[in-house]
C-alpha positions as CSV (number, residue, x, y, z in Angstrom):
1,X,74.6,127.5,82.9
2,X,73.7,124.0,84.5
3,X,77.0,122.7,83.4
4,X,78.6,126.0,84.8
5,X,77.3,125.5,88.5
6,X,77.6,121.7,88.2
7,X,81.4,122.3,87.6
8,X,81.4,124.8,90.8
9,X,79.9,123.0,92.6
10,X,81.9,120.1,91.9
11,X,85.5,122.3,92.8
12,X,84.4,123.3,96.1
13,X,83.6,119.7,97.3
14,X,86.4,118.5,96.0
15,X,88.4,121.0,97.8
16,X,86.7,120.3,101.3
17,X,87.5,116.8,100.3
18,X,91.1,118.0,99.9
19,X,91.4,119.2,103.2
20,X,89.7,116.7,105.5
21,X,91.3,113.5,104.4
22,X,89.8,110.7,106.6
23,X,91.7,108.4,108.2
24,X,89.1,107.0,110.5
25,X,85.7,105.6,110.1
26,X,84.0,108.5,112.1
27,X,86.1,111.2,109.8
28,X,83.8,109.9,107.3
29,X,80.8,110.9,109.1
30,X,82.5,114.2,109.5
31,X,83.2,114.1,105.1
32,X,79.3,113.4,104.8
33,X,78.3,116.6,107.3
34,X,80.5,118.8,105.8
35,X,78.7,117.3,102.3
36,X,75.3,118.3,103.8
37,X,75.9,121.7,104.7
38,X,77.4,122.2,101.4
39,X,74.3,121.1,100.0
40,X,72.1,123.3,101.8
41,X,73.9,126.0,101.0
42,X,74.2,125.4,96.6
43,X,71.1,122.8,96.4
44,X,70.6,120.0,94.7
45,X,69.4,119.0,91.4
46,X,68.6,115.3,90.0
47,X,69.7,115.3,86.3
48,X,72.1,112.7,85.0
49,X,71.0,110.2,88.0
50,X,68.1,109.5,85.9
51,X,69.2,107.6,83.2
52,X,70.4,104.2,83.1
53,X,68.9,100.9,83.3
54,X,66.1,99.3,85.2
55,X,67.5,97.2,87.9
56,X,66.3,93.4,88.2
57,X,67.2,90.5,90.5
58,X,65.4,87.7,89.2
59,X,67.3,84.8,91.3
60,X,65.3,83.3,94.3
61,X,67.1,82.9,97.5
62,X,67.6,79.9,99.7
63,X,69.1,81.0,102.8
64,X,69.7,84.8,104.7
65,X,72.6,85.1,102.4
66,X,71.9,87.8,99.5
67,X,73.7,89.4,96.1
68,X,74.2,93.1,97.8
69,X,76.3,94.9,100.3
70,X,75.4,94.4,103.9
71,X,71.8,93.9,103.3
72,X,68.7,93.8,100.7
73,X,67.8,97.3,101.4
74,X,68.4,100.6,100.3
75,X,70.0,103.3,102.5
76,X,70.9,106.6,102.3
77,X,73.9,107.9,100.6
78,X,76.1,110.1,99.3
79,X,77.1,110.3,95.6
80,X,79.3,112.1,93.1
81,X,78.1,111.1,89.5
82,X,78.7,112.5,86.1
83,X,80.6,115.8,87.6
84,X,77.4,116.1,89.7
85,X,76.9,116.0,93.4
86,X,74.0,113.9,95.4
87,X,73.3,114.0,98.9
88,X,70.6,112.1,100.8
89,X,69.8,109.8,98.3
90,X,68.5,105.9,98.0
91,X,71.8,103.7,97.1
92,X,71.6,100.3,97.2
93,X,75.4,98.2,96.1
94,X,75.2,95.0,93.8
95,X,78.0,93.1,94.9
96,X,77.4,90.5,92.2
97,X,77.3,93.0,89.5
98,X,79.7,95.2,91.2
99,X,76.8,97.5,90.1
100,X,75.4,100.7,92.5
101,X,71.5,101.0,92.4
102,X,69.8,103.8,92.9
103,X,66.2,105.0,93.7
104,X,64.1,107.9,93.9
105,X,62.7,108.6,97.3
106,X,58.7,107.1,97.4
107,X,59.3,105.0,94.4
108,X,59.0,101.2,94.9
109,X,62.0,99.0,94.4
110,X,61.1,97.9,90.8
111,X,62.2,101.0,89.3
112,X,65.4,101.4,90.6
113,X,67.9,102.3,88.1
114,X,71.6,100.4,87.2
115,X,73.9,103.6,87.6
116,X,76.7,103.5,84.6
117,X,79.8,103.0,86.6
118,X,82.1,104.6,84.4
119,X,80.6,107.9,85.5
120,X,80.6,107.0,89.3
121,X,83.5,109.0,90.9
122,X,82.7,107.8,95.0
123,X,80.0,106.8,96.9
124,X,79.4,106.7,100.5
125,X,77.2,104.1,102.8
126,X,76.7,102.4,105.6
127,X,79.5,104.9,106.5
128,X,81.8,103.6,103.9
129,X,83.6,105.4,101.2
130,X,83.9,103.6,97.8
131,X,85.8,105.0,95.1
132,X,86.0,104.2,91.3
133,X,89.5,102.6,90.7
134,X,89.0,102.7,87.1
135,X,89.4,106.2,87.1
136,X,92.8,106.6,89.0
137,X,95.2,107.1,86.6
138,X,98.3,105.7,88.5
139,X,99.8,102.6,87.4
140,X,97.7,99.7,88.6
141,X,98.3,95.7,88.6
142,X,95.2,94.8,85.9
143,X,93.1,92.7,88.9
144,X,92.3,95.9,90.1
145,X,89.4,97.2,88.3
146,X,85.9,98.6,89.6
147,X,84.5,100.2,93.0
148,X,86.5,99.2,96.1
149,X,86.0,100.3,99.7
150,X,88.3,103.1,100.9
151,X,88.9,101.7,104.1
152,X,92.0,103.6,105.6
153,X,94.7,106.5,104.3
154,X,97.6,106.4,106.2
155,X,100.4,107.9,105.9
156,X,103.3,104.7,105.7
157,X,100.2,102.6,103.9
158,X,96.8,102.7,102.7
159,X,94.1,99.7,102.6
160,X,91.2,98.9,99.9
161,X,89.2,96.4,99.9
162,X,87.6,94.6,97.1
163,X,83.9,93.3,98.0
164,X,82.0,90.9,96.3
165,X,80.0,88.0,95.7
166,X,80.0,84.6,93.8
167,X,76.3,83.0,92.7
168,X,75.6,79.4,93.3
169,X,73.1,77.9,91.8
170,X,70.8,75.3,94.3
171,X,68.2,72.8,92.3
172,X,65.0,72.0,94.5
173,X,62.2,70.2,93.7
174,X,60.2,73.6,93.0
175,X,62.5,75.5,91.2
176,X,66.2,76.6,90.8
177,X,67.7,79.4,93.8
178,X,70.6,81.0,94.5
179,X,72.7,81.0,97.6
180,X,75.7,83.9,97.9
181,X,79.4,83.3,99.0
182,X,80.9,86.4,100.3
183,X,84.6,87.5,99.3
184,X,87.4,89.8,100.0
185,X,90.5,91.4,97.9
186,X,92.9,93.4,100.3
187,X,94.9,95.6,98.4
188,X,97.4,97.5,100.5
189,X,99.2,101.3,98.5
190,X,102.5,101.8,99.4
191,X,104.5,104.4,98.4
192,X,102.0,104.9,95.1
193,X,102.1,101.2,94.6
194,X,99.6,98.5,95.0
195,X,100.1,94.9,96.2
196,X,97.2,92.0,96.9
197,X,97.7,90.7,100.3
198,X,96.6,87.2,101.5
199,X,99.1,86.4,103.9
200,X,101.7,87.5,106.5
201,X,104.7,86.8,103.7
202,X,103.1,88.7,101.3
203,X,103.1,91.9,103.7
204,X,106.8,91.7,104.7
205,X,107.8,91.4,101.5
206,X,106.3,94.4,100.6
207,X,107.1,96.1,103.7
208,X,110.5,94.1,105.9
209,X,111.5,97.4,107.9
210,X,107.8,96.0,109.8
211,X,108.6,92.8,109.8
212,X,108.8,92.8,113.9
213,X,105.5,95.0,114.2
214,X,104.2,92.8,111.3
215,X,104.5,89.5,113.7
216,X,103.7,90.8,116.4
217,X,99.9,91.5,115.5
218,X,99.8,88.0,114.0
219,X,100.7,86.5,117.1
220,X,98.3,88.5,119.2
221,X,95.5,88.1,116.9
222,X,95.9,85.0,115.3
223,X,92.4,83.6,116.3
224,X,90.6,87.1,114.7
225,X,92.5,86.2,111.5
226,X,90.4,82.7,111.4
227,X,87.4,84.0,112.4
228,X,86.9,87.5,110.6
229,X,89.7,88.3,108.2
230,X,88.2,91.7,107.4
231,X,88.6,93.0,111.2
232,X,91.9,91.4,111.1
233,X,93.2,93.2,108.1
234,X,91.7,96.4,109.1
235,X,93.4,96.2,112.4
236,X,96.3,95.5,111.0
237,X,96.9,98.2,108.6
238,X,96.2,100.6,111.4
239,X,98.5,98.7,113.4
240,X,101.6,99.5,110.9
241,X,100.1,102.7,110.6
């Protein structure tokens, strides 16, 4: 019978989903309204969630920069795991690990649980969508493998973005820390393909009927490029777009 509604439940969102393709970072605040209306409407029940493995970070810090997404901190989020939907709930992204956290509300940090990703179907925070990409069937290049952001469907191209983190060890006097480099993937779906982007060749090979529109935004933002390459490529998609 759990399975039964599960499943139900599971169809209808999927269907809203369906129909209210975002585009736009505040059509994703309109995905996670419609979520919690559905969810006062069927409820909610914790099941699956609650297995999986304690969560640890055991590496000391040196500076402000840290292992997950954004901050040290959990926020509130939405989740579908295991055919099951979660709304409102602690989610917390491991950007070394590519690993999503999760925690029951009024529990402390130190039982937070290691999520199994292979049952993770999206997750939204921050305002951010991530989907699994290890569960879309369509042919993939093999670099492509774990949660990336959804960060724009458009209808010539689409743009993902792969975020994590790389560990450096620091020796002190006291002890051995850690210090985090932030990185990027931009993977760009055109026409049910995907390409890595890095540079301005690589995007007019893959599309050369923009090759004018494609220059253009270079040349007008060619100092955001340098400075914040995120912005930049986000702009840029929706530039094309």
């Amino acid at each position: 019978m759990q399975f039964r509604k599960s499943k139900i439940k599971l169809i209808v969102l999927l269907t809203i989903i369906t129909s209210t393709t975002s585009k736009t970072h505040s059509q994703t605040n309109s995905e996670i309204s419609l979520y919690t209306k559905f969810d006062s409407i069927v409820g909610k029940e914790n099941l699956g969630i609650n297995n999986g493995t304690l969560h640890s970070n055991l590496f000391r810090i040196i500076s402000k920069n840290q292992r997950y997404y954004i901050k040290d901190e959990f926020s509130i989020g939405q989740l579908i795991y295991d055919n099951q939907i979660y709304l409102n709930i602690n989610l917390k992204y491991d950007l070394l690990d590519d690993q999503l956290v999760f925690k029951h509300k009024g529990q402390t940090d130190n039982l937070s649980i290691n999520l199994n990703r292979n049952k993770i179907n999206f997750f939204i925070i921050k305002n951010k969508k991530f989907i699994n990409m290890d569960l879309d069937l369509s042919l993939k290049p093999d670099f492509i493998k774990g949660l990336y952001e959804e960060n724009f469907i458009g209808n010539e191209i689409s743009l993902y973005i792969k975020h994590y983190k790389e560990r450096k060890e620091i020796n002190q006097s006291d002890g051995i820390y850690s210090d985090y480099l932030n990185h990027n993937i931009f993977v760009i779906k055109n026409k049910k393909t995907f390409y890595r982007i890095e540079t301005k060749r690589d995007l007019k090979k893959i599309l050369p009927e923009y090759s004018k529109i494609i220059n253009d935004y270079y040349n007008i933002n060619s100092k955001l490029e340098s400075i914040d390459k995120l912005q930049f490529m986000e702009g840029l998609v929706r530039y094309i777009n």
